[in-house]
N, C-alpha and C positions, 0 to 999 in steps of 0.2 A: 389529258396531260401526257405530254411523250414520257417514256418511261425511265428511259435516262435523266430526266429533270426530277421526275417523281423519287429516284433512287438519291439523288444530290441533295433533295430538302427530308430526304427521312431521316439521311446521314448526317447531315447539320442538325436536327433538332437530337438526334441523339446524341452529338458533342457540346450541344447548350446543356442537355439534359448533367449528362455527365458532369460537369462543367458546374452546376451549379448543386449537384449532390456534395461534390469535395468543399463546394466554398461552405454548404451546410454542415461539412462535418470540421473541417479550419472552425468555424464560427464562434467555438468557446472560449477561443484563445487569442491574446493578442500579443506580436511579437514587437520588443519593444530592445532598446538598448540595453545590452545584460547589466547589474553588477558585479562585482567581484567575486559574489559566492553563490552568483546567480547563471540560470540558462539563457536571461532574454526573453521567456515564454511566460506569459501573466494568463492565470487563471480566478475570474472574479475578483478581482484587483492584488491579487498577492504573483509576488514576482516565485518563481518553481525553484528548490535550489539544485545545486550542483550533487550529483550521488558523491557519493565517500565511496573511493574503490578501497578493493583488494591489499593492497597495499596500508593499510590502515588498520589492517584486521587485527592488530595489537590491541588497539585501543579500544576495540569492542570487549575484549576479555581483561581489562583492565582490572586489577584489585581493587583498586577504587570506585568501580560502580556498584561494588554492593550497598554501598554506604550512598553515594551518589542516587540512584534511583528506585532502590531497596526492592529487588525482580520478586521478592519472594509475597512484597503487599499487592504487587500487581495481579501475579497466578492466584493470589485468594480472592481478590477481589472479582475475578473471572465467573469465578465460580463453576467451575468446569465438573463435569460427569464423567466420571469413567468411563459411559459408552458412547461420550461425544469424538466428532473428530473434528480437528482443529488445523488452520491452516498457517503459517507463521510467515507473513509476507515479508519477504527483506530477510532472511530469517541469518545471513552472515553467516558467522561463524558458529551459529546455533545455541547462543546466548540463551535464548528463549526457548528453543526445540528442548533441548536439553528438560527442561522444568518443565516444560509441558507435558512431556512424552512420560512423565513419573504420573500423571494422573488421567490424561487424554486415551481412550483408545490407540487413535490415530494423529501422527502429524504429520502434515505435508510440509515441508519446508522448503521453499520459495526461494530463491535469487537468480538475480540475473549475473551474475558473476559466477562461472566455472568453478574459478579460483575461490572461493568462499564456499560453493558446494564440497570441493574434496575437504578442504578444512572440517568441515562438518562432518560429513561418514567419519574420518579418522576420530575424531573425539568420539564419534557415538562407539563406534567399532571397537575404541578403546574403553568403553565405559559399560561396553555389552548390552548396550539401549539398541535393541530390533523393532521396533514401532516409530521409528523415523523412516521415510519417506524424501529424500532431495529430489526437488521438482525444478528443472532450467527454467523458468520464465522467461516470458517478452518483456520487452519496456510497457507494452500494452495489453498483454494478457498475461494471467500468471498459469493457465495452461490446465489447471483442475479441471477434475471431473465432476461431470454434471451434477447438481442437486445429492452433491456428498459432504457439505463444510455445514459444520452446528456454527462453531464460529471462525473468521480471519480476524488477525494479533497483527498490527501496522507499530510495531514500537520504533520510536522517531526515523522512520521510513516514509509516511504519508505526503511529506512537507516535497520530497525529491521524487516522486513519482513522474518523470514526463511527459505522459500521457495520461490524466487521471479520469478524465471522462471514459476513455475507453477501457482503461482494467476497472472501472468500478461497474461498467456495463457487465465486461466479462465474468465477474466477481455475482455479481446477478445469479449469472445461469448456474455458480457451482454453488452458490449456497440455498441450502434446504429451506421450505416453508417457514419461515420464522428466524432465521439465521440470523446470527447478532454477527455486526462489527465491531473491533474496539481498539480506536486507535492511541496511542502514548504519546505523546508530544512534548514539548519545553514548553513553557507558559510564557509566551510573548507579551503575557501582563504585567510579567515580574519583571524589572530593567536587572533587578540583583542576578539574576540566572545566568552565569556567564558562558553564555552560548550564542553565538552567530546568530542574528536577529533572523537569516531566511531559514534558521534550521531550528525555529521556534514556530511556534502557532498560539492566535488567543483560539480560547473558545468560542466565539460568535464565529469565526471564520470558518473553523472547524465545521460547525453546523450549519453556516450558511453554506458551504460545498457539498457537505454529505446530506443535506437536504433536498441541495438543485439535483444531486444524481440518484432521486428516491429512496434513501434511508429515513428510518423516522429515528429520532432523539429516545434515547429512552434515559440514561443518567450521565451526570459527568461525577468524577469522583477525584477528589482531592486532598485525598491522601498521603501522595506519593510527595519528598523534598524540593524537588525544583520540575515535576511533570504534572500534568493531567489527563486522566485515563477518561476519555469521551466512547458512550457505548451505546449503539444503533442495532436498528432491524430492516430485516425487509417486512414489505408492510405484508 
C-alpha cells in the first residue's frame, strides 16, 4: 500500500475513533428544550436545574433555615468522627463547613463560585475555625485529593450539578475505601414542600443515579421537615 494512502486511512480511523469516544462520553445525556428553571440537559429522565449563583448567597444564611431544614439533625445524623475528613460539595457560603469543621478533622469546602469561596474564609476567619479548607471546583471535577474524603455532603446541590456523571467519576478517585456519600435534597414527593419542582428530588431518583454511577444505598433518613438525607458507599 503506497504510504501516503496508508498515513490517510490511519488518520481517518483515528478521527472515527475519536469521534466516537466523545459521542460515548455525550451518551448519558440528552439535550432537550430547557425549562424555566432548567439547563435543557436530562440526566436518566430528570431535567439538571439551573445553579443558584453568588448573588443569592443571602438566602443560604437565612434565619429561617434553621427552623426550615434543622442543619443540626443532619450533622448528627452524619455521624461524623473526629478524625474523619469530610468534603462539603456546593459548600456556598459555608452553611455546612461551618458545623462540620466543629467535629470533622478536616473540611474541604467545594464551590465553583469564587464569589462564595471568599464569603466563606471571611466567616471562618471571623469565627477563628482553621480546619477549613476552600477548594475552587470544576463543573466536573471538585479537584480533591486522591483517596483523602471519609465522607462528601451534596446539601440541595446534587439536583444542579451539570456534569454529574463526571464529578461523581472524579468523586470516586478522592474518596477512601469505604467512603460514604450523603446527599440532602427537597422531597419531590411532598407537592406541600414549596420549592421549584427541578430543585427537588424523589428518592427512587436519587438512587436510581447514584446507583448507575457505582454508589451502593446504604440508608435514607427522614428526619429532616421538608428534605431527605440519602447516604451511599463506595462498594
Amino acid at each position: 500500500m503506497h504510504a501516503a494512502l496508508r498515513i490517510y486511512l490511519l488518520a481517518s480511523a483515528l478521527v472515527i475513533a475519536l469521534g466516537a469516544g466523545e459521542a460515548a462520553i455525550a451518551e448519558p445525556y440528552e439535550v432537550r428544550q430547557a425549562s424555566a428553571d432548567g439547563i435543557g440537559k436530562w440526566y436518566l429522565g430528570r431535567e439538571i436545574a439551573q445553579v443558584m449563583g453568588h448573588e443569592g448567597a443571602e438566602w443560604l444564611d437565612r434565619p429561617e433555615r434553621e427552623e426550615e431544614e434543622r442543619p443540626a439533625l443532619v450533622v448528627d445524623a452524619l455521624r461524623l468522627r473526629a478524625d474523619e475528613v469530610v468534603a462539603d460539595i456546593g459548600a456556598g457560603t459555608g452553611y455546612f463547613s461551618m458545623r462540620l469543621a466543629g467535629i470533622a478533622k478536616r473540611v474541604y469546602a467545594v464551590d465553583i463560585q469564587p464569589e462564595m469561596l471568599e464569603l466563606l474564609s471571611a466567616k471562618a476567619a471571623a469565627a477563628g475555625v482553621a480546619n477549613i479548607e476552600p477548594v475552587l471546583g470544576a463543573i466536573d471535577d471538585p479537584r480533591l485529593p486522591a483517596a483523602a474524603i471519609d465522607l462528601a455532603l451534596f446539601v440541595d446541590v446534587y439536583h444542579e450539578l451539570e456534569h454529574p456523571v463526571e464529578l461523581m467519576r472524579a468523586l470516586h478517585v478522592a474518596l477512601k475505601p469505604g467512603g460514604r456519600v450523603a446527599l440532602v435534597e427537597y422531597r419531590a414527593e411532598d407537592p406541600d414542600v414549596p420549592i421549584k419542582p427541578l430543585h427537588k428530588m424523589s428518592e427512587a431518583q436519587a438512587r436510581l443515579e447514584m446507583e448507575s454511577l457505582g454508589f451502593e444505598w446504604v440508608e435514607t433518613i427522614a428526619t429532616l421537615p421538608r428534605q431527605h438525607l440519602l447516604v451511599f458507599r463506595m462498594p
